[in-house]
C-alpha positions as CSV (number, residue, x, y, z in Angstrom):
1,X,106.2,65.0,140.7
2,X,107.1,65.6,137.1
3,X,109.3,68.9,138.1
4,X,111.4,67.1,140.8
5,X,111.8,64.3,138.7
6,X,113.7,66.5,136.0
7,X,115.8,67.9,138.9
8,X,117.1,64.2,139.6
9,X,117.8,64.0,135.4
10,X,119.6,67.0,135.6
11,X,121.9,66.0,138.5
12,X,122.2,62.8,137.6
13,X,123.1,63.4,133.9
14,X,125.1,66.4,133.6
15,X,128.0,64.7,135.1
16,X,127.9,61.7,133.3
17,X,130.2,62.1,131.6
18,X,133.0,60.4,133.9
19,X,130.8,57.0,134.1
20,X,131.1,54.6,131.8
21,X,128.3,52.0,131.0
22,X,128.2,49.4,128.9
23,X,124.7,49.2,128.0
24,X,122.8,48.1,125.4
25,X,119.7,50.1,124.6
26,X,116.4,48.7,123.0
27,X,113.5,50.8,122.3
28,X,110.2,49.3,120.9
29,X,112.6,46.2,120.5
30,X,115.5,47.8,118.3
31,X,118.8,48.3,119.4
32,X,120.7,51.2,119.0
33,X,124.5,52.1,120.1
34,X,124.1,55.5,121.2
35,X,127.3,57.2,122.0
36,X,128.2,57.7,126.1
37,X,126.7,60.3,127.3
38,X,123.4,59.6,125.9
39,X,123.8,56.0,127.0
40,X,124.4,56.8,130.3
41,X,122.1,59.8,130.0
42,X,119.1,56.9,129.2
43,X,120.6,54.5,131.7
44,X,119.7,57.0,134.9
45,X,116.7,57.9,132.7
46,X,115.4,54.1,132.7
47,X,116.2,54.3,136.7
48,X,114.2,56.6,137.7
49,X,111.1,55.8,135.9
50,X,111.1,51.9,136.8
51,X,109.0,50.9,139.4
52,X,111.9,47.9,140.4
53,X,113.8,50.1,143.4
54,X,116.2,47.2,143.3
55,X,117.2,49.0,139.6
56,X,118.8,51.7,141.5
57,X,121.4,49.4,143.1
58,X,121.9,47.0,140.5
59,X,124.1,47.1,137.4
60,X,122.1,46.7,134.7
61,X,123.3,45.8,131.1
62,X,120.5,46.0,128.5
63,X,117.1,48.3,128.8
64,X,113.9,48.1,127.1
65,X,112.2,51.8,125.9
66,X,108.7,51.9,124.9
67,X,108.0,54.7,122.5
68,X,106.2,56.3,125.1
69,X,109.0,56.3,127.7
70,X,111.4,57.8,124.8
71,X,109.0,60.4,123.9
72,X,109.2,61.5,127.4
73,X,113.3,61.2,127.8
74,X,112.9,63.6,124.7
75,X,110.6,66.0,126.5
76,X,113.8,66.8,129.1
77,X,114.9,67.8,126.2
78,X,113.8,71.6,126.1
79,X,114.2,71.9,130.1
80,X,118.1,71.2,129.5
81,X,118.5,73.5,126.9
82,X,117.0,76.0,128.7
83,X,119.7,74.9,131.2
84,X,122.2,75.2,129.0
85,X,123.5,71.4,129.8
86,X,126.0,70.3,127.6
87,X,124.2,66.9,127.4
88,X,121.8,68.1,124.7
89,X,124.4,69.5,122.2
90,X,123.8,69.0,118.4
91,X,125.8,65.7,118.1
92,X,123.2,64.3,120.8
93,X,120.6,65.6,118.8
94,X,121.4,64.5,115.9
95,X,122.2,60.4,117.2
96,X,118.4,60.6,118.6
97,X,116.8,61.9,115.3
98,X,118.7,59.1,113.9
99,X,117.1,56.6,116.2
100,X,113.5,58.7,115.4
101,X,114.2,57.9,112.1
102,X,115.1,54.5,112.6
103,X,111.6,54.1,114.0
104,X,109.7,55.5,111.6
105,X,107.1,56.7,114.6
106,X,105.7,60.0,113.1
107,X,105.6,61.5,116.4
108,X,108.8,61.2,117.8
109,X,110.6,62.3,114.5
110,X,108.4,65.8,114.7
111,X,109.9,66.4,118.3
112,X,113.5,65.2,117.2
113,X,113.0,68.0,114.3
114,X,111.4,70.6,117.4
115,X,114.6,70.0,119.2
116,X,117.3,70.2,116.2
117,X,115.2,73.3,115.0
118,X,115.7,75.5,118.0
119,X,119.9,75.2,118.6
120,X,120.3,76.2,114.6
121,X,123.4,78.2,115.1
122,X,126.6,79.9,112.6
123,X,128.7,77.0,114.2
124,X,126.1,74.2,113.4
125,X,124.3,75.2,110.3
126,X,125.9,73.6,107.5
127,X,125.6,70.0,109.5
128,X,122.2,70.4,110.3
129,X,121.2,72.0,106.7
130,X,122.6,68.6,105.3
131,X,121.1,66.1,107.7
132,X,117.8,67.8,106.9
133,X,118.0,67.7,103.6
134,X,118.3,63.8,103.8
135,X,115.6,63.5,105.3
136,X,113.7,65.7,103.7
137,X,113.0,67.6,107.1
138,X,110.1,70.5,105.9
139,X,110.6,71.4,109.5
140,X,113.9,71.3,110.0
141,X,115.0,73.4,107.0
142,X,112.2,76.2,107.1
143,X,114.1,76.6,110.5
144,X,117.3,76.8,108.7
145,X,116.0,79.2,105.9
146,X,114.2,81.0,108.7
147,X,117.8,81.1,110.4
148,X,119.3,82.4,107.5
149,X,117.2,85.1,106.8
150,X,117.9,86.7,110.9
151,X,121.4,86.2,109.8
152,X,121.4,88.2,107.0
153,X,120.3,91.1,109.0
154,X,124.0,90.9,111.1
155,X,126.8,92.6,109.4
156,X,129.3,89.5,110.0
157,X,127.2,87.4,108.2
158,X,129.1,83.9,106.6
159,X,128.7,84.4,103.4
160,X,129.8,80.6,103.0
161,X,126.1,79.6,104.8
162,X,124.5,79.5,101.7
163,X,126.8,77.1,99.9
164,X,125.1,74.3,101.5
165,X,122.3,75.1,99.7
166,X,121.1,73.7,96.1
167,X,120.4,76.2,93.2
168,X,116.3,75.8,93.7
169,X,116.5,75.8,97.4
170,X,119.0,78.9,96.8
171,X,116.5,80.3,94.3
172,X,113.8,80.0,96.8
173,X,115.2,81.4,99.8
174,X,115.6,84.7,97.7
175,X,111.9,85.2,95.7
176,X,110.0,83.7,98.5
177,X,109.7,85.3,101.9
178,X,108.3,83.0,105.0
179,X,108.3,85.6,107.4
180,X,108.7,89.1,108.0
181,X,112.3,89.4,109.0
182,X,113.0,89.3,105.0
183,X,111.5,92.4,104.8
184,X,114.8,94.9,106.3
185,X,117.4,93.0,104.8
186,X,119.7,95.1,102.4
187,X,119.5,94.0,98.7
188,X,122.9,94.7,98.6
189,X,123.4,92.1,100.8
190,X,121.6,89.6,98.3
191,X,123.1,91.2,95.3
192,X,126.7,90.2,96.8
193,X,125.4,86.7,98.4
194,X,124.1,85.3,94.6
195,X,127.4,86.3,93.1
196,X,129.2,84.5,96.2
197,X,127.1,81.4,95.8
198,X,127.1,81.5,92.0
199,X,131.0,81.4,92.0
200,X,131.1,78.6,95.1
201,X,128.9,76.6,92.5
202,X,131.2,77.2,89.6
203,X,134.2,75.9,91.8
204,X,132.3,72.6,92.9
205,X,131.5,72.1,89.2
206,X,135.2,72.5,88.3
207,X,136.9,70.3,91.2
208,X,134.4,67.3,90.0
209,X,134.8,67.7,86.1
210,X,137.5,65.1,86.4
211,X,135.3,62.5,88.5
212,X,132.5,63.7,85.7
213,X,134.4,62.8,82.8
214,X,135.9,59.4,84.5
215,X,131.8,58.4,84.7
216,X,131.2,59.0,81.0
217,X,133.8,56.2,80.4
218,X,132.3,53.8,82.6
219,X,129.4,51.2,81.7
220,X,126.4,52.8,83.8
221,X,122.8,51.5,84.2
222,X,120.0,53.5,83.6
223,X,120.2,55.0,87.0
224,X,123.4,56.2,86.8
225,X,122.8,57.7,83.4
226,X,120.4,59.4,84.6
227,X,122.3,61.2,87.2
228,X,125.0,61.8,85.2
229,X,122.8,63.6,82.4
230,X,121.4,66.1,85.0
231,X,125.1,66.7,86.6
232,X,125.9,67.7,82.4
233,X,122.6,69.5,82.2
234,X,123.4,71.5,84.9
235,X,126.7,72.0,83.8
236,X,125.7,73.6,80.6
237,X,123.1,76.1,82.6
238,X,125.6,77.2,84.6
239,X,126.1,80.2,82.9
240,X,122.2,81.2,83.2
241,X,122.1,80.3,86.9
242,X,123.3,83.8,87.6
243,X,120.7,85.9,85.6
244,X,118.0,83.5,86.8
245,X,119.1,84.8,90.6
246,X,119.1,88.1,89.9
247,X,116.3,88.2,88.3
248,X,114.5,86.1,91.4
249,X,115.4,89.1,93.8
250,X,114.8,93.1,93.6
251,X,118.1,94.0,91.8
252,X,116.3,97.6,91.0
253,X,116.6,98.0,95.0
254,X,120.1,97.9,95.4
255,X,122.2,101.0,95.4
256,X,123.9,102.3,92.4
257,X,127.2,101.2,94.5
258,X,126.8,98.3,94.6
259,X,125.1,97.5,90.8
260,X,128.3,99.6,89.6
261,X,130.6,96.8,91.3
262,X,128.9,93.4,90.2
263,X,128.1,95.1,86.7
264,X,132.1,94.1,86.3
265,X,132.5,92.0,88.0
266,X,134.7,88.5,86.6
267,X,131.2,86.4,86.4
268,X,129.4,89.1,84.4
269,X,132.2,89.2,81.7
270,X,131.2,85.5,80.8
271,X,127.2,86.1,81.5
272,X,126.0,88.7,78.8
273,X,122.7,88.6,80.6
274,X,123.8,88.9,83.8
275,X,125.6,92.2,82.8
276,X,123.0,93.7,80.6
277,X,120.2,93.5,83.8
278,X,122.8,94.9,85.9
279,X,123.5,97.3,83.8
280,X,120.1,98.6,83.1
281,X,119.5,98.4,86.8
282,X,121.6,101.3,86.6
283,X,120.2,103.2,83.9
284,X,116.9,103.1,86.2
285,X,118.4,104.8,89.2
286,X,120.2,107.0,87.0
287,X,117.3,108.3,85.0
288,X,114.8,111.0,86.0
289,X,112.9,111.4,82.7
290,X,111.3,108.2,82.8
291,X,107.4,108.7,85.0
292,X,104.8,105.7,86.2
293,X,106.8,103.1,85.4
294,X,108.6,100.8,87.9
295,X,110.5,97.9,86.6
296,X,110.3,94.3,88.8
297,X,111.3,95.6,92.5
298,X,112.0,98.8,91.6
299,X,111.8,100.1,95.4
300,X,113.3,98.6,98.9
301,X,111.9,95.6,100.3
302,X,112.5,97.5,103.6
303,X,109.7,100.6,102.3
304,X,107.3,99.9,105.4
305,X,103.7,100.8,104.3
306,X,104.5,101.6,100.5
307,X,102.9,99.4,98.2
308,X,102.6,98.7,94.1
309,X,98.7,100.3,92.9
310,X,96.6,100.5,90.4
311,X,95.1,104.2,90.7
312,X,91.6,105.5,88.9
313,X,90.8,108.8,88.6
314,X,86.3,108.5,88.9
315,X,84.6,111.5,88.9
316,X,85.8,113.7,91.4
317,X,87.3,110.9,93.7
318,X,90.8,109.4,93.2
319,X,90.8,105.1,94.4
320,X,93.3,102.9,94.6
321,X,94.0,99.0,94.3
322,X,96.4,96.9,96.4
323,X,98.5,94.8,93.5
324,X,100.6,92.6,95.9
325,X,97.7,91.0,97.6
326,X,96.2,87.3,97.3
327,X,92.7,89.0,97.2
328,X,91.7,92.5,95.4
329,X,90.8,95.2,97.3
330,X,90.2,98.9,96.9
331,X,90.7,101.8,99.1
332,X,89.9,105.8,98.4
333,X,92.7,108.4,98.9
334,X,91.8,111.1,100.9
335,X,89.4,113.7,98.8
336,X,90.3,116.8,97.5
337,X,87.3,119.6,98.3
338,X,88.0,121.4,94.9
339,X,88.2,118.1,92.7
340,X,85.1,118.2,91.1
341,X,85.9,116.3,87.8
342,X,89.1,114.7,87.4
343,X,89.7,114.5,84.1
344,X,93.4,113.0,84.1
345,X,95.9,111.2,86.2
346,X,99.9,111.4,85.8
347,X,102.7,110.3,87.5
348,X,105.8,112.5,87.6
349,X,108.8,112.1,89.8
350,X,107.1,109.4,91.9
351,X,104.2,111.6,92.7
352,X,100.6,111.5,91.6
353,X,99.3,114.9,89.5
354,X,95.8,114.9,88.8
355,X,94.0,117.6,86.0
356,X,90.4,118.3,87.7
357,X,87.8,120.6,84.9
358,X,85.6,123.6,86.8
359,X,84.1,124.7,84.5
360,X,86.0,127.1,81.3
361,X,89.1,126.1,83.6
362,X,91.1,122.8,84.8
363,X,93.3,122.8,88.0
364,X,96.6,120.5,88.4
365,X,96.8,119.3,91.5
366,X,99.7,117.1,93.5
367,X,99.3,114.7,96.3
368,X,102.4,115.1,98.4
369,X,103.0,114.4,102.3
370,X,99.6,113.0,102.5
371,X,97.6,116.1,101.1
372,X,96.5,117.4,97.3
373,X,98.4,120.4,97.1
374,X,97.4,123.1,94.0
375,X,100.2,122.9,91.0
376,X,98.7,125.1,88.0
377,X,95.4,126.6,87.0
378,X,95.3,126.5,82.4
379,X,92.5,127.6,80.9
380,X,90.1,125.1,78.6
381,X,89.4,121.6,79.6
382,X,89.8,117.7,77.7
383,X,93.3,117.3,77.9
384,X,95.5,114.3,76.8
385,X,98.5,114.1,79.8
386,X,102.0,112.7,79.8
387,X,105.0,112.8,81.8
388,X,108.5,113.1,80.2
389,X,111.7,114.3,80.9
390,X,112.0,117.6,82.6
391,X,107.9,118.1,82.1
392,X,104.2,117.3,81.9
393,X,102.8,117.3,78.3
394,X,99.3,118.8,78.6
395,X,98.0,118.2,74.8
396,X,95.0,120.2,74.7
397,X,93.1,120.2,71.4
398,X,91.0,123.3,71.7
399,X,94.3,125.6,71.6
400,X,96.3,123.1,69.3
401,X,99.2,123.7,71.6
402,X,101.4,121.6,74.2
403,X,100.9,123.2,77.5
404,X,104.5,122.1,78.9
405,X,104.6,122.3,82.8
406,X,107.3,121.7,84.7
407,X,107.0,120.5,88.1
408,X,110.9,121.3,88.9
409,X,111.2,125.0,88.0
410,X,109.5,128.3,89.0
411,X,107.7,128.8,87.2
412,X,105.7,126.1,86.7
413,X,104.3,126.7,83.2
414,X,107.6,126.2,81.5
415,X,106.4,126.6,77.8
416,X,103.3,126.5,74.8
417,X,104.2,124.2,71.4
418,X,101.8,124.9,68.7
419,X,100.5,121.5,67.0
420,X,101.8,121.3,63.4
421,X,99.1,122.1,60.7
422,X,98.6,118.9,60.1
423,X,97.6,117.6,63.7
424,X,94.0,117.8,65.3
425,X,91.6,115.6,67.6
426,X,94.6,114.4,69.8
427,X,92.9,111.2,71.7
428,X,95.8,109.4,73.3
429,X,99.1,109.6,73.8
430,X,102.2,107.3,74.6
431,X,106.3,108.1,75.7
432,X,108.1,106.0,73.7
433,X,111.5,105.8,73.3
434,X,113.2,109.5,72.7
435,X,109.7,110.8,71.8
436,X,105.8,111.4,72.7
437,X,103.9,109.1,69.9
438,X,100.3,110.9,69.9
439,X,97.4,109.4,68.2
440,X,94.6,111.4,67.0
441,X,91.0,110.9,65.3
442,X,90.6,110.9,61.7
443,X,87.3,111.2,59.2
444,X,87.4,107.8,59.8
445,X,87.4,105.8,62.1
446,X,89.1,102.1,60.7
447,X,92.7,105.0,60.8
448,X,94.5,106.7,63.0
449,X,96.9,109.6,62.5
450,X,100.3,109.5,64.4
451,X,102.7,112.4,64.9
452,X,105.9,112.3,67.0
453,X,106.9,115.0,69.1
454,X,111.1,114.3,70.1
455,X,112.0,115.2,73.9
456,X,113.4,117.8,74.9
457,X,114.2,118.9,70.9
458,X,110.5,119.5,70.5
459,X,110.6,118.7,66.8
460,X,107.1,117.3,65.3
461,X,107.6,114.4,62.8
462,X,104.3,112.9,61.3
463,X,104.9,109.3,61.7
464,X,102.0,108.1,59.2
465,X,99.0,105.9,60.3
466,X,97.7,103.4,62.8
467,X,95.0,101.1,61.9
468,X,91.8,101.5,64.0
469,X,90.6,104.3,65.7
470,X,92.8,106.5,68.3
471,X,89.9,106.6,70.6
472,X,90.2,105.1,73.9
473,X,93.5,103.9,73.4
474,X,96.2,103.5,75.9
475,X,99.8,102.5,75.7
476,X,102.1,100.8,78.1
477,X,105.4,99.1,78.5
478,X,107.3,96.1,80.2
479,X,111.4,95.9,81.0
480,X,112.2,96.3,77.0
481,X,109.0,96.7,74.8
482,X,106.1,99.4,74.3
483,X,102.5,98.5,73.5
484,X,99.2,100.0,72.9
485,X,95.9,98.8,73.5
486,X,93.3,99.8,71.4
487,X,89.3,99.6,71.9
488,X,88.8,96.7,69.8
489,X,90.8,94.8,72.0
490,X,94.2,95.2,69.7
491,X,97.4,95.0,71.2
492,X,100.3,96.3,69.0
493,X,103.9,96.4,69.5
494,X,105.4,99.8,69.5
495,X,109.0,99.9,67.4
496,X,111.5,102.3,65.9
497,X,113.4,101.3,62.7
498,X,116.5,102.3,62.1
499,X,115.7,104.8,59.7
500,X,113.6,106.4,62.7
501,X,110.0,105.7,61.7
502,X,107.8,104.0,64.0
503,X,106.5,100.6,62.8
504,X,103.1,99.3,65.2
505,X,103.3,95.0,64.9
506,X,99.7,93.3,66.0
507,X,100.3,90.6,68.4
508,X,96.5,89.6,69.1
509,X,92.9,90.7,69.6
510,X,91.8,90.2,73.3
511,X,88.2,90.7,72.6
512,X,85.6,91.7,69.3
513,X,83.6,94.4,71.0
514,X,84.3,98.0,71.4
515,X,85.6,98.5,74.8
516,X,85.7,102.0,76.6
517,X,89.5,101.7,78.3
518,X,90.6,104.2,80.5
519,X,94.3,103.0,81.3
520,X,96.4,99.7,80.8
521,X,99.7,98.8,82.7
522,X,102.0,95.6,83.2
523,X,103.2,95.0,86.4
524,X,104.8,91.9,88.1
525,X,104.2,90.3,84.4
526,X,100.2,91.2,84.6
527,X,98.6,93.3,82.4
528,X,96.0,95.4,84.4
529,X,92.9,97.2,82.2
530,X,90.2,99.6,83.2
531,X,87.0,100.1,81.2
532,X,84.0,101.9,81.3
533,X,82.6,98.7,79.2
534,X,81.4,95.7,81.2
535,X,82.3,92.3,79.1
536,X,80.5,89.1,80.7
537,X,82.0,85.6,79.9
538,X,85.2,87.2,78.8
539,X,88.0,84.7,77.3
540,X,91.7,86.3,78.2
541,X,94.7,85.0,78.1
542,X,98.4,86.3,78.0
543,X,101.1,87.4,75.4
544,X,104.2,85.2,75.0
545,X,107.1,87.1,76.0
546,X,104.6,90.6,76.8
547,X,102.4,89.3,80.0
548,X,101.6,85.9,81.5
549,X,97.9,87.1,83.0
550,X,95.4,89.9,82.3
551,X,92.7,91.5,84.9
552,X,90.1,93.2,83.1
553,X,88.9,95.7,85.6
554,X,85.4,97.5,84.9
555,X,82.5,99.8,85.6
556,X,79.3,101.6,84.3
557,X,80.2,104.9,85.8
558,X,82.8,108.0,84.6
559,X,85.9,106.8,85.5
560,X,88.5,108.8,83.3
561,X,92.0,107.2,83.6
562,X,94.0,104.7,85.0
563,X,97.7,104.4,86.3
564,X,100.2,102.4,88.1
565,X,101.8,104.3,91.4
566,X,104.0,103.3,94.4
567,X,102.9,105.1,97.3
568,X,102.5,104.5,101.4
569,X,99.1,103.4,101.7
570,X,99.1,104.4,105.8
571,X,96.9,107.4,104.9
572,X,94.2,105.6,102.5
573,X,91.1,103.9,103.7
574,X,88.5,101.1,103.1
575,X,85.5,102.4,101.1
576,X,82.6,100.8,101.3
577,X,80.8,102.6,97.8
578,X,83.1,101.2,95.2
579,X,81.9,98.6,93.3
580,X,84.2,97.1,90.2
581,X,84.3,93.8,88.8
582,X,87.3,92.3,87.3
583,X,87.0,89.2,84.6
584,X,90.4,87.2,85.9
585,X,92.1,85.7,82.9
586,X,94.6,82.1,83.5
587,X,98.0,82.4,83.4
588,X,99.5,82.4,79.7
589,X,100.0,78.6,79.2
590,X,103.5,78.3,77.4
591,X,102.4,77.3,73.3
């Protein structure tokens, strides 16, 4: 009954065009003056569903909906746009959504919202984006986000869509991704639709300075002083708006191309900021001497299976935490049969080198194409490893030599630095700047001795002391600054002076015991620790302008170092032996 009931709506409708009704419609008592089509559309509508047969042959000028009977008119809805009817086009739509409203009955505003979602088009988009923002439609303008996003994906894409759309709802639609389609759109693409939305902005903010500055004249009440002080706020953040969207998307994704272009272009000259993230954007892609560290979306949103990790060399197994999930979880790369102690991790070129002791011997070993290949055999063992430049720094303290390898050349051993006389006990080491800082053991243990090694000059410079021991410290770094980490719980700022000499500022003690770290990075403005030291009831908390979070990761066992890496995770697996406990700091309250 229902299905041949629909047929007679369908004949009876689609032509109705060429009848004209005066009728006046009530539903649940209200009346509404819906345009023609509609009107007759819910005249043959009321028809059909009354029981009064003499209705069919009678002219009749007013009808009565319940809220039922208009639920189900709407329900023809989806059948006729199937049909592609012209009855249920987007002014239509839009005229019953209006009546929904008018109603205020829950239900049939969702299915007006349904219906308006599904027939989001390029034609239609900017009407339906600002209806639902009136009304605050959640549904209605994930839809529309949601549309945009497929959009994106086209290579004719209207730029001008996203002018509709407010800075925070802008700012949302680029950081924050509702579904998976976000994931193969270019960041070019987004790169060139900020700067398109960012100079649409500056234009509207132009054309109404006049009507701004006619307001300030005029005698407002409080309301309207309060809208006019956030049009003037806004106006004076303009210039931020743009560094604030850039920052908001994976800029370090986009191809040198393309950050070469918007690094001049005319919004840039009047945004320092803007330029300057742009421009070390650049510097990134351009430099191959920097290892193990990625800046914020350093890699393609489009990298299918690659993910951001924390990776921890423990005892002759390599595992490996998921950073981008809600919940932690840790997986094991596949084993190497001649790993029998790693003893050090390293990241050079993107790839993951470990140093595994036999014995009177250590092996250097790669993981590439899903498999540890052998690098390098060097005799002796207890190394302190760091990538830079063109090479690997083995520091190994038993020779008092720099063992440099060089992944890149045949052969791989490259060359040997003796230490300088004054150099022992190396502990730790950290690539700063032009240079390798390393920090070595003293009589005592309340200093630390620091000597500089410059890259690729390989000149020694003895850069003085460090208060606190060298043991068990680990550096790290953000977008801008350097840090180290020592066991105490000391974080330091790393600088250079202008007359060269290194200068280490304390910014705060995390904790008061002597901790056993093993590696310390920041990423996505989270400092992640590993320790051999358990710490129960452990109070953390961030570093203005450093990190906003810290997870202090730990274990009883020998794990030996700790590292960020990027890597495709397809080929590691769920273990169910590893057992580590993080003590989960709040986020750095702003003091």
């Amino acid at each position: 009954m229902e299905k041949k009931r629909k047929s007679v709506y369908k004949e009876d409708c689609v032509p109705s065009e060429c009848l004209r009704i005066d009728l006046n419609v009530r539903v649940e008592g209200k009346s509404f003056r819906f345009n023609q089509v509609l009107t007759n559309a819910l005249h043959h509508f009321y028809k059909e569903i009354s029981n009064k047969i003499e209705y069919r042959f009678e002219i009749v000028e007013e009808i009565n909906l319940s809220a039922q009977m208009f639920d189900e008119f709407l329900s023809t809805i989806q059948w006729y746009c199937e049909a592609k009817s012209h009855l249920w086009k987007l002014e239509h739509l839009l005229e019953l959504w209006d009546a929904a409203r008018v109603l205020n009955i829950v239900h049939l505003i969702r299915t007006c919202e349904r219906k308006v979602g599904r027939i989001i088009s390029e034609e239609n988009f900017e009407t339906v984006y600002a209806k639902a923002n009136h009304y605050k439609s959640e549904i209605v303008l994930y839809k529309a986000r949601s549309f945009l996003q497929r959009v994106w994906l086209e290579e004719d894409f209207k730029m001008s869509l996203t002018h509709v759309l407010s800075y925070s709802e802008f700012y949302h639609l680029i950081k924050y991704r509702p579904d998976n389609n976000y994931e193969d759109i270019s960041e070019d693409i987004i790169l060139r639709s900020i700067f398109e939305w960012v100079e649409n902005f500056e234009k509207q903010v132009e054309s109404t300075e006049e009507i701004s500055q006619e307001l300030v004249k005029l005698s407002l009440d409080k309301r309207e002083n309060g809208d006019r002080d956030s049009f003037l706020e806004d106006k004076l953040e303009e210039s931020s708006k743009l560094s604030r969207l850039l920052k908001a998307s994976k800029y370090n994704s986009a191809s040198i191309k393309c950050l070469k272009e918007l690094s001049i272009h005319q919004l840039c000259k009047k945004d320092r900021e803007a330029e300057l993230i742009l421009t070390k954007a650049i510097s990134f892609k351009l430099d191959r001497n920097t290892h193990g560290y990625w800046p914020p979306g350093a890699f393609e949103r489009n990298k299918v299976g690659y993910r951001h990790i924390g990776v921890l060399a423990d005892e002759d197994q390599v595992c490996a935490m998921l950073l981008e999930e809600e919940y932690f979880l840790w997986m094991e790369v596949p084993r190497c049969p001649l790993h029998s102690k790693i003893t050090n991790l390293t990241v050079f070129d993107n790839e993951l080198y470990t140093v595994s002791s036999s014995g009177l011997e250590s092996l250097i070993f790669v993981y590439r194409n899903k498999e540890w290949k052998f690098v390098l055999d060097l005799p002796n063992e207890d190394f302190v490893v760091v990538s830079k430049g063109e090479c690997i720094y083995v520091i190994d303290g038993t020779s008092s030599s720099v063992k440099c390898v060089s992944p890149r050349e045949t052969p791989v051993l490259h060359s040997e630095i003796k230490f300088p006389v004054t150099m022992r006990n190396p502990e730790s080491a950290l690539d700063f700047d032009k240079s390798i800082l390393i920090f070595c053991s003293t009589d005592s243990d309340e200093k630390s001795a620091v000597i500089s090694l410059d890259v690729p000059e390989h000149k020694w410079t003895d850069c003085g002391h460090l208060e606190g021991s060298a043991k068990n410290l680990v550096g790290f770094r953000n977008e801008t600054n350097y840090f180290i980490l020592q066991r105490d719980g000391t974080i330091s700022q790393v600088l250079r002076n202008q007359d060269d000499s290194i200068e280490f500022t304390v910014i705060k003690r995390l904790w008061s015991i002597q901790s056993a770290v093993r590696g310390a990075f920041i990423y996505n403005e989270v400092l992640y620790v590993f320790s051999n030291t358990p710490m129960e009831s452990l109070c953390l908390s961030g570093v203005l302008g450093a990190f906003c979070k810290i997870e202090y990761w730990h274990q009883e066992r020998k794990a030996c170092d700790y590292v960020h890496f990027f890597m495709d995770i397809d080929d590691v697996r769920m273990s169910g032996r590893i057992n580590y406990f993080v003590e989960d700091s709040d986020e750095f309250p702003d003091e």
